[in-house]
mmJSON file of the N, C-alpha and C atoms, coordinates in Angstrom:
{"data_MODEL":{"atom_site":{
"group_PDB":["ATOM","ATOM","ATOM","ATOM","ATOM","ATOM","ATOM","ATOM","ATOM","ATOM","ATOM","ATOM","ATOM","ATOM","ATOM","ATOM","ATOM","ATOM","ATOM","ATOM","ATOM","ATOM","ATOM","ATOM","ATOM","ATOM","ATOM","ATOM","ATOM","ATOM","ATOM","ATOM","ATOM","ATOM","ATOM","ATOM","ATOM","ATOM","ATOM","ATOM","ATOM","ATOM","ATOM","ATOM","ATOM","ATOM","ATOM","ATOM","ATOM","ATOM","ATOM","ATOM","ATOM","ATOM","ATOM","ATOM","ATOM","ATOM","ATOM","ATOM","ATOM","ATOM","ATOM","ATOM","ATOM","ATOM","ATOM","ATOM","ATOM","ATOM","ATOM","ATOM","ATOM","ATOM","ATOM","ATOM","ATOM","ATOM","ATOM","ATOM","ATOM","ATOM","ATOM","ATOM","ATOM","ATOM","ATOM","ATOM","ATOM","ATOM","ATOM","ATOM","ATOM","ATOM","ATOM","ATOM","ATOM","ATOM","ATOM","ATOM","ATOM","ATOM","ATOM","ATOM","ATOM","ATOM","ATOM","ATOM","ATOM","ATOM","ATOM","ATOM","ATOM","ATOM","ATOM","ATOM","ATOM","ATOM","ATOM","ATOM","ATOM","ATOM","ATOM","ATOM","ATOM","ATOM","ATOM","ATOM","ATOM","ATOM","ATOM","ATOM","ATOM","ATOM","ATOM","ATOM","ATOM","ATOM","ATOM","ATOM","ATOM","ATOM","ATOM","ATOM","ATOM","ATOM","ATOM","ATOM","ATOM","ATOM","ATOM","ATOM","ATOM","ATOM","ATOM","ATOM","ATOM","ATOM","ATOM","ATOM","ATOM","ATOM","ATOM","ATOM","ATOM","ATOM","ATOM","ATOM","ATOM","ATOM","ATOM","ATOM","ATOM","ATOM","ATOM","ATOM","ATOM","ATOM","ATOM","ATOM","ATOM","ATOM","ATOM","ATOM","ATOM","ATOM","ATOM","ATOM","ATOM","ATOM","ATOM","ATOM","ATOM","ATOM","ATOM","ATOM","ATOM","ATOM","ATOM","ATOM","ATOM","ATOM","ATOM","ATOM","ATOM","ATOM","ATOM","ATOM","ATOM","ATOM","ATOM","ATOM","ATOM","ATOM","ATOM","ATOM","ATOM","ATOM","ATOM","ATOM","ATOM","ATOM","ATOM","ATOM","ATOM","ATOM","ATOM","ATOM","ATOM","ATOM","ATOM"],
"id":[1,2,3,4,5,6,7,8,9,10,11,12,13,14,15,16,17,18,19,20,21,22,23,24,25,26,27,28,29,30,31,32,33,34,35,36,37,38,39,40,41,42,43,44,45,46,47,48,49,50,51,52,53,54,55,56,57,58,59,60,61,62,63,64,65,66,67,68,69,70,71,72,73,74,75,76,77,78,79,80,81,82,83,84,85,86,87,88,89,90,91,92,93,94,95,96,97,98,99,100,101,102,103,104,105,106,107,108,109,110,111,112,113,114,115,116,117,118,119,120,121,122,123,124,125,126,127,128,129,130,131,132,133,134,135,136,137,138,139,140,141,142,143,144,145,146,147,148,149,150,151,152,153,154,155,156,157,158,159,160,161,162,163,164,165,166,167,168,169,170,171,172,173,174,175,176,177,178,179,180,181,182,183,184,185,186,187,188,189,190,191,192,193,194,195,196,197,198,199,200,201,202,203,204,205,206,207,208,209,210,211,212,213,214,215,216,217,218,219,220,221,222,223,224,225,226,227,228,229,230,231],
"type_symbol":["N","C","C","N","C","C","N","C","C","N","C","C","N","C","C","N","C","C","N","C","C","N","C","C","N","C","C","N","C","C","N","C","C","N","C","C","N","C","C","N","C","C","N","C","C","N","C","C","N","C","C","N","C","C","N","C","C","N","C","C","N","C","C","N","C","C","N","C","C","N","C","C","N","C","C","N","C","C","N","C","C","N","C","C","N","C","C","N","C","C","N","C","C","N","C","C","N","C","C","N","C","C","N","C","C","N","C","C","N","C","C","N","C","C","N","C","C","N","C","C","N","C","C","N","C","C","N","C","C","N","C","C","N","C","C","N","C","C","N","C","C","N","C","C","N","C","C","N","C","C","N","C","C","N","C","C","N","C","C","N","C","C","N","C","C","N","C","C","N","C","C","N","C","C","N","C","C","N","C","C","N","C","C","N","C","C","N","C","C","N","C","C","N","C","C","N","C","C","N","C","C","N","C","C","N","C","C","N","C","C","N","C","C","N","C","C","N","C","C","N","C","C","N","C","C","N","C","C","N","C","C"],
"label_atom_id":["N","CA","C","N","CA","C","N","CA","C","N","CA","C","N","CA","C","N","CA","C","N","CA","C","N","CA","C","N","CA","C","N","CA","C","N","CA","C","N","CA","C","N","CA","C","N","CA","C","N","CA","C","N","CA","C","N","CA","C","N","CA","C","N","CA","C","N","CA","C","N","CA","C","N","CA","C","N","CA","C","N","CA","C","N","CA","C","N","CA","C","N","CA","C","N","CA","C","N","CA","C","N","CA","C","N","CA","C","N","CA","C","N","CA","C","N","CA","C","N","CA","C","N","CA","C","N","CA","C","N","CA","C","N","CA","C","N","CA","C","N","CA","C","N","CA","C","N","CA","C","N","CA","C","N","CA","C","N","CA","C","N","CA","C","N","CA","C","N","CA","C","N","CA","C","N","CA","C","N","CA","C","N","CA","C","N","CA","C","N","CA","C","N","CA","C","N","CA","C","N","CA","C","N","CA","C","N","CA","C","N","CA","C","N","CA","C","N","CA","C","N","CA","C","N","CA","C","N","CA","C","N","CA","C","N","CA","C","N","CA","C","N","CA","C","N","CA","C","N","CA","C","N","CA","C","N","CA","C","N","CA","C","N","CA","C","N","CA","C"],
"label_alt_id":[null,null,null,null,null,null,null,null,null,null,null,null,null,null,null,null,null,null,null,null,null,null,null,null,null,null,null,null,null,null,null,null,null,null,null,null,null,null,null,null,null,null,null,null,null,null,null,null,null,null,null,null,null,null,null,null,null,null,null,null,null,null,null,null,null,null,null,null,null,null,null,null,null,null,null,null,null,null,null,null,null,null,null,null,null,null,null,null,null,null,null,null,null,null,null,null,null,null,null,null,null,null,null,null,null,null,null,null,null,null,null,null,null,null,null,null,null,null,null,null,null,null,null,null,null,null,null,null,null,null,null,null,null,null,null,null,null,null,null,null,null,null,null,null,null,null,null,null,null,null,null,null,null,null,null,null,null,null,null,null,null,null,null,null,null,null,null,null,null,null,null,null,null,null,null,null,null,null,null,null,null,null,null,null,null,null,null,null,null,null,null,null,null,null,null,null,null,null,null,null,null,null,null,null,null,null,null,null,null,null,null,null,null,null,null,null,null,null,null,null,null,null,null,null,null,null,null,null,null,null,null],
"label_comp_id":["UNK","UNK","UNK","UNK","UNK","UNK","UNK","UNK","UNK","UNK","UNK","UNK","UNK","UNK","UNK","UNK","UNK","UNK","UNK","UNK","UNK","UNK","UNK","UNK","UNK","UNK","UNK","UNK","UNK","UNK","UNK","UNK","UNK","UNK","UNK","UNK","UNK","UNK","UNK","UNK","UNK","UNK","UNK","UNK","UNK","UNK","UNK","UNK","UNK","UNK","UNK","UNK","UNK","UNK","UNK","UNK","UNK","UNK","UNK","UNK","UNK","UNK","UNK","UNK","UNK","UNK","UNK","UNK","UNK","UNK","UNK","UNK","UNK","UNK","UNK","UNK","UNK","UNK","UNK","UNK","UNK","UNK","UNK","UNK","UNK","UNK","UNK","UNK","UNK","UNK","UNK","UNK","UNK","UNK","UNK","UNK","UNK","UNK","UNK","UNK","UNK","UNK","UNK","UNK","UNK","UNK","UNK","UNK","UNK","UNK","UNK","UNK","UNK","UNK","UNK","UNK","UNK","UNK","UNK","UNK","UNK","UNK","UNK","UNK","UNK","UNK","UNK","UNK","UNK","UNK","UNK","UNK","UNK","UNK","UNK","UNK","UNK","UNK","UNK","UNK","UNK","UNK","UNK","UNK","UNK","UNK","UNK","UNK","UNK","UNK","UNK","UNK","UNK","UNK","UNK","UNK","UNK","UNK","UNK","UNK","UNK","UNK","UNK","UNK","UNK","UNK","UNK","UNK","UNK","UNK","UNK","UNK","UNK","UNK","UNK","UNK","UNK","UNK","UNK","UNK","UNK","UNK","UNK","UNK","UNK","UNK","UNK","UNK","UNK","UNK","UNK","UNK","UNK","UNK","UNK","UNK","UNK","UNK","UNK","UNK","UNK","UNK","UNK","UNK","UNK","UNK","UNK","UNK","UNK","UNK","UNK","UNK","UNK","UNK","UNK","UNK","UNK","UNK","UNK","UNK","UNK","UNK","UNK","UNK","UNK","UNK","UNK","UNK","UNK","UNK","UNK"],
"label_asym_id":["A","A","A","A","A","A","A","A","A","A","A","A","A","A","A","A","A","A","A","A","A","A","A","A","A","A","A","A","A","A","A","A","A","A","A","A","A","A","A","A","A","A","A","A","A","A","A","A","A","A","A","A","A","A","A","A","A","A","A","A","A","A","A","A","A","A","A","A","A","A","A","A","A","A","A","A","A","A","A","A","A","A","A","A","A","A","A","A","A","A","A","A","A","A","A","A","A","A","A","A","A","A","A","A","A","A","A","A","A","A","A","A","A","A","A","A","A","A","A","A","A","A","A","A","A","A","A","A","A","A","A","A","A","A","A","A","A","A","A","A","A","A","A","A","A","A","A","A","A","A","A","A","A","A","A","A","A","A","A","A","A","A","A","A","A","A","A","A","A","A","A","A","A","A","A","A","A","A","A","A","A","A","A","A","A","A","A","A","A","A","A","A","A","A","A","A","A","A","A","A","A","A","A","A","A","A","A","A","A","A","A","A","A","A","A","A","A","A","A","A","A","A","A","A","A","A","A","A","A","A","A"],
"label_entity_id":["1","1","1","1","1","1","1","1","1","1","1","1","1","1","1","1","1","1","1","1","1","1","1","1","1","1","1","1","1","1","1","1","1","1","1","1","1","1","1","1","1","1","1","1","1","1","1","1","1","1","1","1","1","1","1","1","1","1","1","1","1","1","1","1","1","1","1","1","1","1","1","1","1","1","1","1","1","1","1","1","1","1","1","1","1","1","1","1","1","1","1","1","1","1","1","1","1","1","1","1","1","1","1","1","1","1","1","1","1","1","1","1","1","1","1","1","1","1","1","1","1","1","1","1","1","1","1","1","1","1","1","1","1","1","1","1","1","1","1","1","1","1","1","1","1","1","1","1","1","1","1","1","1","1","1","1","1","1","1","1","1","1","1","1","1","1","1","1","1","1","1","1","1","1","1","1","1","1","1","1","1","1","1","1","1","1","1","1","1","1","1","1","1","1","1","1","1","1","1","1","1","1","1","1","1","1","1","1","1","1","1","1","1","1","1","1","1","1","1","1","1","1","1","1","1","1","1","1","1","1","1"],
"label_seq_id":[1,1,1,2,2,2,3,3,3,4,4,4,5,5,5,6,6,6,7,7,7,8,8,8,9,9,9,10,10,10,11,11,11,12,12,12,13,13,13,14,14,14,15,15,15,16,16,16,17,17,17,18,18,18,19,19,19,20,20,20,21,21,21,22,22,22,23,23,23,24,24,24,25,25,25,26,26,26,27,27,27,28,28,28,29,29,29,30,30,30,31,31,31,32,32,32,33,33,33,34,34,34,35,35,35,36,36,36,37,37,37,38,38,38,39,39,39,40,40,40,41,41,41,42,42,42,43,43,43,44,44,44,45,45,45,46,46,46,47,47,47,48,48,48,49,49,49,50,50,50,51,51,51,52,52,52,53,53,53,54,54,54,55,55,55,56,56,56,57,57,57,58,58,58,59,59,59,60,60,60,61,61,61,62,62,62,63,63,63,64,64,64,65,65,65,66,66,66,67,67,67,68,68,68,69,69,69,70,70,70,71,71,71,72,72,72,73,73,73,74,74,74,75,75,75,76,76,76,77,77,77],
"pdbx_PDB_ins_code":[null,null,null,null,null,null,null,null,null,null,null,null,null,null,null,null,null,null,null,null,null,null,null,null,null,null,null,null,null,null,null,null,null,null,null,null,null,null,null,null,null,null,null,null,null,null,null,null,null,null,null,null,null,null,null,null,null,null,null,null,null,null,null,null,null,null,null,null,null,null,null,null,null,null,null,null,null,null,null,null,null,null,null,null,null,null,null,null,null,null,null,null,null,null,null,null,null,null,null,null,null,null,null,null,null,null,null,null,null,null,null,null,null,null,null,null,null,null,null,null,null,null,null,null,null,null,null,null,null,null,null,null,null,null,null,null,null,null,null,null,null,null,null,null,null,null,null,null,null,null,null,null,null,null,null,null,null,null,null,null,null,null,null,null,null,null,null,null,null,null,null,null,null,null,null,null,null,null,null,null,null,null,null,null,null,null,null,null,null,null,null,null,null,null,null,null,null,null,null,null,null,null,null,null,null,null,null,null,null,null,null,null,null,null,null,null,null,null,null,null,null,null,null,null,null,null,null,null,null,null,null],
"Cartn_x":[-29.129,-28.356,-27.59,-27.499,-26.591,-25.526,-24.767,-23.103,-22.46,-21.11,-21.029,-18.972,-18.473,-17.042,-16.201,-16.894,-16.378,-16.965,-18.099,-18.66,-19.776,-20.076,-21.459,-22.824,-23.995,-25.279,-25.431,-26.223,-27.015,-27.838,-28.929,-29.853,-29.634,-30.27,-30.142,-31.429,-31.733,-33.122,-32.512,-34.145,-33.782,-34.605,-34.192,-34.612,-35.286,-36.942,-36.72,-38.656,-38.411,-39.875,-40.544,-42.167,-42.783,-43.978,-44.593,-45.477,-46.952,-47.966,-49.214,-49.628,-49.405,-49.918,-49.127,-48.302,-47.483,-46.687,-46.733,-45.198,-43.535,-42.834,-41.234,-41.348,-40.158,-39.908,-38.767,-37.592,-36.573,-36.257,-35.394,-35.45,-34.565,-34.022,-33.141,-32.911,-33.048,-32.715,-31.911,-31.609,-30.422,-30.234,-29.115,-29.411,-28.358,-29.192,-28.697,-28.198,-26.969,-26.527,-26.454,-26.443,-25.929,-26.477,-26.422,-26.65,-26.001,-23.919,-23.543,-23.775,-24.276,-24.365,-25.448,-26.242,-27.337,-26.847,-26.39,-25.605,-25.279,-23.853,-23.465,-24.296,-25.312,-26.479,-27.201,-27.119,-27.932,-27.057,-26.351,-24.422,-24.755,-24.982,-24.979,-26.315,-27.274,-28.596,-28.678,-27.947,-28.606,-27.678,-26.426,-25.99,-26.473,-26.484,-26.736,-26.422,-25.352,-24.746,-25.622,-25.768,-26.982,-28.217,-28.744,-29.903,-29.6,-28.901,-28.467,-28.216,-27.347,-26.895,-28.37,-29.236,-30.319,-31.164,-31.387,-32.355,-31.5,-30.402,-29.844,-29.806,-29.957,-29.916,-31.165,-32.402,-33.807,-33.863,-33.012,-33.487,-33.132,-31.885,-31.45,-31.921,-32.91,-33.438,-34.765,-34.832,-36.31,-37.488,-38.365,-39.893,-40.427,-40.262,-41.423,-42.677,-42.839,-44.294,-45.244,-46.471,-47.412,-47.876,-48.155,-48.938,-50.627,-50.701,-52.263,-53.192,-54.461,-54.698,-55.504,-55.656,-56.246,-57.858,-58.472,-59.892,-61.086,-61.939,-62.693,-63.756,-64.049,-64.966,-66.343,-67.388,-68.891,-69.885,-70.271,-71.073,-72.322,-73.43,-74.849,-75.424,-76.004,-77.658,-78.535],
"Cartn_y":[106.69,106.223,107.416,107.792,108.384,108.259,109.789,109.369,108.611,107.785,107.343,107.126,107.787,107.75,108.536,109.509,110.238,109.899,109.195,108.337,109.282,110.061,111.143,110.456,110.895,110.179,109.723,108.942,108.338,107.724,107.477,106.629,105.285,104.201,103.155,102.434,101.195,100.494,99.192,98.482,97.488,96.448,95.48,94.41,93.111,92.997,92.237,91.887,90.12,89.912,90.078,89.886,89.986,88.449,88.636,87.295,87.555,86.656,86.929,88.388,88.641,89.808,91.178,91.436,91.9,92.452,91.596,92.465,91.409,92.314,91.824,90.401,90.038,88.496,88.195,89.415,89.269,90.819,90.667,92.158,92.898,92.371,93.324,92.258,93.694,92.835,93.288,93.155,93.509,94.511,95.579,96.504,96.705,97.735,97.919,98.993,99.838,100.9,101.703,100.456,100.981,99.82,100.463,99.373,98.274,98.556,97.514,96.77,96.771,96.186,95.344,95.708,94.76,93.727,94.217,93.69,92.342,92.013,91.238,90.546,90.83,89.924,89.522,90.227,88.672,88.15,88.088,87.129,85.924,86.518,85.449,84.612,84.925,84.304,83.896,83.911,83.045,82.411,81.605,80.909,79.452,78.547,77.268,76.529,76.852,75.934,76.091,77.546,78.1,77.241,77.342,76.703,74.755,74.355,72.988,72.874,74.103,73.915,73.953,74.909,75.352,73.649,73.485,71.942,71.147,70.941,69.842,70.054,71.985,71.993,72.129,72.447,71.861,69.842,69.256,68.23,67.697,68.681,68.297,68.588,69.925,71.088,69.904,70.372,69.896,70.723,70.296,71.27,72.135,73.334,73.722,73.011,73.548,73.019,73.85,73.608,75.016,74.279,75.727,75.958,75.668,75.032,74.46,75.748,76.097,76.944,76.066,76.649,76.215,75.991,75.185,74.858,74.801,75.568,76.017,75.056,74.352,73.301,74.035,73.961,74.422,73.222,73.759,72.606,73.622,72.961,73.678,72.486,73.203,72.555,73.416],
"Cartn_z":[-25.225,-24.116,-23.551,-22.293,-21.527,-22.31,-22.113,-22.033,-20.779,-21.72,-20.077,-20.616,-19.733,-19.753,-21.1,-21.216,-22.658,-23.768,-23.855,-25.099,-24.849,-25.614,-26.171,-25.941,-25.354,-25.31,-27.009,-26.871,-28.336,-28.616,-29.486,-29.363,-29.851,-29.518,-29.448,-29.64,-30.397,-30.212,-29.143,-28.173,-27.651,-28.029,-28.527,-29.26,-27.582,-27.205,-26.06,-26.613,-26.465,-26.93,-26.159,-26.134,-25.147,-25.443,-24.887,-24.042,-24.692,-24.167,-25.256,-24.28,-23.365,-22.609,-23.317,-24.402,-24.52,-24.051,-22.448,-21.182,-21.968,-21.813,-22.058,-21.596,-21.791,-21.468,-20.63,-21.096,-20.468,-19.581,-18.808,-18.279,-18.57,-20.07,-20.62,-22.321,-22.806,-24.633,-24.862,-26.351,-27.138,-27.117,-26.572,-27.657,-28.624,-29.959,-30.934,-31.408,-31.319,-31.185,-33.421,-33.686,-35.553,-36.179,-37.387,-38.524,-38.748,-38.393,-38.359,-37.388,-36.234,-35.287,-35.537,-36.304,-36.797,-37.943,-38.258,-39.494,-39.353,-37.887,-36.812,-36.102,-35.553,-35.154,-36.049,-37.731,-38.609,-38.808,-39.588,-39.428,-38.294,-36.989,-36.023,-36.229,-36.219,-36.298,-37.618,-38.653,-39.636,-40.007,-39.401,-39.034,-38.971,-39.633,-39.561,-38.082,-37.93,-36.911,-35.313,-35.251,-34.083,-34.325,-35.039,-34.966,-34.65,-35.066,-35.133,-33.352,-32.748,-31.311,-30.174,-30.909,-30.209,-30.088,-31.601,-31.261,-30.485,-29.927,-29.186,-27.572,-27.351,-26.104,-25.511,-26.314,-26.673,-26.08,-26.693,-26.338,-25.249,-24.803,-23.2,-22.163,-22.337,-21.587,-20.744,-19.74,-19.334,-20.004,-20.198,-20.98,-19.657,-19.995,-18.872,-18.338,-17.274,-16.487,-16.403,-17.026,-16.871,-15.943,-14.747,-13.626,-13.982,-13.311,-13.375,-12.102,-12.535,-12.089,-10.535,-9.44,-8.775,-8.84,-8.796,-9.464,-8.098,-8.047,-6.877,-6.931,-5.807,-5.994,-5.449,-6.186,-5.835,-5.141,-4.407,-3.566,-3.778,-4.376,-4.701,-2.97,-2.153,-1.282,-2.251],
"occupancy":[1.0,1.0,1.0,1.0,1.0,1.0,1.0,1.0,1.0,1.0,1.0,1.0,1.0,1.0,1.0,1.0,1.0,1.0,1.0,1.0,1.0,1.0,1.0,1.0,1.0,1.0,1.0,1.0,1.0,1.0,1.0,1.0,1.0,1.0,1.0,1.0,1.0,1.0,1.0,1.0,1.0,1.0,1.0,1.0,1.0,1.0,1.0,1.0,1.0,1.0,1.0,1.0,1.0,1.0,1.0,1.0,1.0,1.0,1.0,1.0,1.0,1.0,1.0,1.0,1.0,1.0,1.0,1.0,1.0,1.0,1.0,1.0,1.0,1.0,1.0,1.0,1.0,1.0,1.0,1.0,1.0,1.0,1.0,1.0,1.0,1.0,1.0,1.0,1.0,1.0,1.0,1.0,1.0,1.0,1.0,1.0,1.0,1.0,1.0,1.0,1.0,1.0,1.0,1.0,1.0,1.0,1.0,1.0,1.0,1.0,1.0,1.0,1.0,1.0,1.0,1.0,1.0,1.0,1.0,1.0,1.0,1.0,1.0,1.0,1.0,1.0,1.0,1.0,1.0,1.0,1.0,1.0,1.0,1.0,1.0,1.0,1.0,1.0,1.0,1.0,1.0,1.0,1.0,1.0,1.0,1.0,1.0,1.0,1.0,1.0,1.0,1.0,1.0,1.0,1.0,1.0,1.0,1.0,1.0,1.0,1.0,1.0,1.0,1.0,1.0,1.0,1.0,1.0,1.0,1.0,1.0,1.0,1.0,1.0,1.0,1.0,1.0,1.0,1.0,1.0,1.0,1.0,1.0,1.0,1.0,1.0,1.0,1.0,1.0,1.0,1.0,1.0,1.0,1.0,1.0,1.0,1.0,1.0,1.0,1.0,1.0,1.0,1.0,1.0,1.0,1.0,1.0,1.0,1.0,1.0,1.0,1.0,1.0,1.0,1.0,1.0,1.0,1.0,1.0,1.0,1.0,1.0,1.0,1.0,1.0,1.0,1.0,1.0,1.0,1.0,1.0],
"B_iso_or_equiv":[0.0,0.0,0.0,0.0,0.0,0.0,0.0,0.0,0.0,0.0,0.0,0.0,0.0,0.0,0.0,0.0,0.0,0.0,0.0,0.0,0.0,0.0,0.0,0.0,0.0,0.0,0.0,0.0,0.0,0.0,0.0,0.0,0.0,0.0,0.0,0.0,0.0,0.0,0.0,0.0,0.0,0.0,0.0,0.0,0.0,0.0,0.0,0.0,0.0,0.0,0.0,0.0,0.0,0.0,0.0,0.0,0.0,0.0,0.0,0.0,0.0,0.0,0.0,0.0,0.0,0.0,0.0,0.0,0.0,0.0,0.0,0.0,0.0,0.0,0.0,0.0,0.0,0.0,0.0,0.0,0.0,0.0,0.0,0.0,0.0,0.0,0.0,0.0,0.0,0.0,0.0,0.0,0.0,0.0,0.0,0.0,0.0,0.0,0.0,0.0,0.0,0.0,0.0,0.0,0.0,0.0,0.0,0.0,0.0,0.0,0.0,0.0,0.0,0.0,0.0,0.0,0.0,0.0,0.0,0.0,0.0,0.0,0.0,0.0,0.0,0.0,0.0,0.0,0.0,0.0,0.0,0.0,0.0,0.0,0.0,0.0,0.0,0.0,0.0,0.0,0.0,0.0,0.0,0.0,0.0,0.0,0.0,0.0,0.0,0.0,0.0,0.0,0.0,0.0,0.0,0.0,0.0,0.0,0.0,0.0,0.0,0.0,0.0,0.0,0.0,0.0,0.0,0.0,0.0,0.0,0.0,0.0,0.0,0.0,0.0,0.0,0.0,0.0,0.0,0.0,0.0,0.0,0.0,0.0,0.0,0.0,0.0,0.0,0.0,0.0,0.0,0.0,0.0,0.0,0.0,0.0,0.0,0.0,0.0,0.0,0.0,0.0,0.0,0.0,0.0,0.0,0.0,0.0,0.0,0.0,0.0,0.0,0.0,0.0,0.0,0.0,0.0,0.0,0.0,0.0,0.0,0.0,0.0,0.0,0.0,0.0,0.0,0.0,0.0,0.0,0.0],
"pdbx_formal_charge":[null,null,null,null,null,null,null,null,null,null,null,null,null,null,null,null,null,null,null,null,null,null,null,null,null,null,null,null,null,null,null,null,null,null,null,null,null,null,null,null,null,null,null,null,null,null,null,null,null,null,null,null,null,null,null,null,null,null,null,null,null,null,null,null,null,null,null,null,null,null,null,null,null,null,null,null,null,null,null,null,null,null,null,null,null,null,null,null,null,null,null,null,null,null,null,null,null,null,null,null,null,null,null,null,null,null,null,null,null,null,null,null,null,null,null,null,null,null,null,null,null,null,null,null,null,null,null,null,null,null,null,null,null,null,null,null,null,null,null,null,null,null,null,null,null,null,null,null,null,null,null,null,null,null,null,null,null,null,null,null,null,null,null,null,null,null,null,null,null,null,null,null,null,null,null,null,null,null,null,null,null,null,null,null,null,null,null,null,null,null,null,null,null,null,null,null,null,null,null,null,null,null,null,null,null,null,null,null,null,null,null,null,null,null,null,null,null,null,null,null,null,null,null,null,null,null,null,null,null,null,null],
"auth_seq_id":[1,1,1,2,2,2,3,3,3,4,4,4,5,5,5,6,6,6,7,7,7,8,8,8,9,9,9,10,10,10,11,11,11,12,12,12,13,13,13,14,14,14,15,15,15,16,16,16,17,17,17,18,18,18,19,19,19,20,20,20,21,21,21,22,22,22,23,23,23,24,24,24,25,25,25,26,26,26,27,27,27,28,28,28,29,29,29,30,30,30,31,31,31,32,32,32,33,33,33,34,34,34,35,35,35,36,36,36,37,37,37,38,38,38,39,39,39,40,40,40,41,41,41,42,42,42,43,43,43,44,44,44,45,45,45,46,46,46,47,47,47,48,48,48,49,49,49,50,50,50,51,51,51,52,52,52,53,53,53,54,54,54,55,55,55,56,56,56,57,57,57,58,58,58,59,59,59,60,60,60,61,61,61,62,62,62,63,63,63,64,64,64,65,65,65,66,66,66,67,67,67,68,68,68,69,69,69,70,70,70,71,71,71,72,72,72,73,73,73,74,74,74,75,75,75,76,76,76,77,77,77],
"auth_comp_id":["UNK","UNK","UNK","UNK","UNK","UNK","UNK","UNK","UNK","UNK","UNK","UNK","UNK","UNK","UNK","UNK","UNK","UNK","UNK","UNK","UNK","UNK","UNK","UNK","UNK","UNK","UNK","UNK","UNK","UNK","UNK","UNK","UNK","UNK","UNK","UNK","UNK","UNK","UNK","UNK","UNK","UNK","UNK","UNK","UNK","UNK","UNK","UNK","UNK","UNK","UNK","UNK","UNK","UNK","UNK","UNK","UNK","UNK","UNK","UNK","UNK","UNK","UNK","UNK","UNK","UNK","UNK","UNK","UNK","UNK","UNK","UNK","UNK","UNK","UNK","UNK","UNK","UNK","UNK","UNK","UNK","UNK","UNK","UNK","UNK","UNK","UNK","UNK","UNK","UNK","UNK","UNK","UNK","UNK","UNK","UNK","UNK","UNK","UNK","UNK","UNK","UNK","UNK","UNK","UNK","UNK","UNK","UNK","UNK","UNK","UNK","UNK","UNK","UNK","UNK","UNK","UNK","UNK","UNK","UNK","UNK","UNK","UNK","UNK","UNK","UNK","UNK","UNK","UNK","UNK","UNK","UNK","UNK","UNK","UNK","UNK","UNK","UNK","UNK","UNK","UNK","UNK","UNK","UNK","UNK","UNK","UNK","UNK","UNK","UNK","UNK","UNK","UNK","UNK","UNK","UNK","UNK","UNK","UNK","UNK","UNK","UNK","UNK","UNK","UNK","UNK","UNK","UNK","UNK","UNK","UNK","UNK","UNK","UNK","UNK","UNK","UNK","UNK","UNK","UNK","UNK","UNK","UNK","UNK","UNK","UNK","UNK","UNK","UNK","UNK","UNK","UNK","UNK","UNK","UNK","UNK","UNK","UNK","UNK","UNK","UNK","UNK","UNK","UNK","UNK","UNK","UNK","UNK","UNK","UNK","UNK","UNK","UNK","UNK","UNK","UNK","UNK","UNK","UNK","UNK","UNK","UNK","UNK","UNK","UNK","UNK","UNK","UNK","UNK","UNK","UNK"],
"auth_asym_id":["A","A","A","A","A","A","A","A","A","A","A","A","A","A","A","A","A","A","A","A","A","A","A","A","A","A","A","A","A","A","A","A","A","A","A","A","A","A","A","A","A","A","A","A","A","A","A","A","A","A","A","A","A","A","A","A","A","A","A","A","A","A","A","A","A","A","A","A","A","A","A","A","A","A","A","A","A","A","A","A","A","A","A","A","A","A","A","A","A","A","A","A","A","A","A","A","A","A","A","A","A","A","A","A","A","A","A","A","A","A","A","A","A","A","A","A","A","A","A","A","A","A","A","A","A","A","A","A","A","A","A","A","A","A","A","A","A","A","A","A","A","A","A","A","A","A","A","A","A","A","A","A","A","A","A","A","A","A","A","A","A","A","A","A","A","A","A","A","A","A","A","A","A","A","A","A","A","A","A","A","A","A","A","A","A","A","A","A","A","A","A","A","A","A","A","A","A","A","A","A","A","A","A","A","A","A","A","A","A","A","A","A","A","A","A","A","A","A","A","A","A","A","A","A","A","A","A","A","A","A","A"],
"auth_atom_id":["N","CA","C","N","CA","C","N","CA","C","N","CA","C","N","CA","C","N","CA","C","N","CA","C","N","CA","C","N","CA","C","N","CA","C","N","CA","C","N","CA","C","N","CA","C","N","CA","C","N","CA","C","N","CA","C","N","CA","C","N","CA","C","N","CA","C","N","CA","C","N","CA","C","N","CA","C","N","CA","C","N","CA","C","N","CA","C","N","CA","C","N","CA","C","N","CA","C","N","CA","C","N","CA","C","N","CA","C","N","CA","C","N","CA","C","N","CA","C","N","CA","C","N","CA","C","N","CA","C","N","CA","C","N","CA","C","N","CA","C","N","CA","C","N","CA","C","N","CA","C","N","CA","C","N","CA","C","N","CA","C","N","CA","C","N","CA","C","N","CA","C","N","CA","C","N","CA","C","N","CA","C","N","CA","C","N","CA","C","N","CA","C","N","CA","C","N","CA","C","N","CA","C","N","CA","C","N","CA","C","N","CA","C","N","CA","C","N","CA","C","N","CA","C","N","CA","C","N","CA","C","N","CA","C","N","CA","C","N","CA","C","N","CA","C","N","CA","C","N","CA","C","N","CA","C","N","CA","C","N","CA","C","N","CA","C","N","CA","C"],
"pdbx_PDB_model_num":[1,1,1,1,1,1,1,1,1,1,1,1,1,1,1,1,1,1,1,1,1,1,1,1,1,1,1,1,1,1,1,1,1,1,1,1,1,1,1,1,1,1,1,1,1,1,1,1,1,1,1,1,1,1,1,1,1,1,1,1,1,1,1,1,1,1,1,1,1,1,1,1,1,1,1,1,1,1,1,1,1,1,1,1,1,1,1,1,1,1,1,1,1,1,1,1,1,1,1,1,1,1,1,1,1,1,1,1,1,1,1,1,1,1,1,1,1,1,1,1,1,1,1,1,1,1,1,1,1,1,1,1,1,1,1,1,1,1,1,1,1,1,1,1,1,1,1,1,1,1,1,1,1,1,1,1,1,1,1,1,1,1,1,1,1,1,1,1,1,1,1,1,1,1,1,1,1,1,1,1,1,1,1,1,1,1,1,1,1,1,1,1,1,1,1,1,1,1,1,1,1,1,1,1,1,1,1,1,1,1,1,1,1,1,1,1,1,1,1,1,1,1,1,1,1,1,1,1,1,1,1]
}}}
């Protein structure tokens, strides 16, 4: 990462899934500057209560709609 305001450049990983095409998903992931910082995001994710909040806003959520592809009709003479 750039320096930015007196804070020294540094490297960083970015945590961002990707799709069966393997392009990203989001247009920006986590990022992860240290170990503790990872540390803090398993703390958060393995958390009982997250997962319990996730299935409920799951059941409020509408389901996506997959796009149906347009289907070309063949006329054989």
């Amino acid at each position: 990462m750039p320096p930015f305001k007196g804070v020294p450049g540094r490297l960083a990983v970015e945590l961002n899934p990707v799709d069966a095409a393997g392009n990203p998903t989001k247009k920006r992931g986590v990022l992860l500057r240290s170990s503790d910082e990872l540390a803090e995001y398993r703390k958060l994710l393995e958390d009982e209560r997250l997962g319990s909040l996730l299935k409920n806003i799951d059941g409020l959520s509408p389901r996506p709609v997959k796009k149906e592809e347009a289907k070309l009709d063949i006329i054989e003479i």
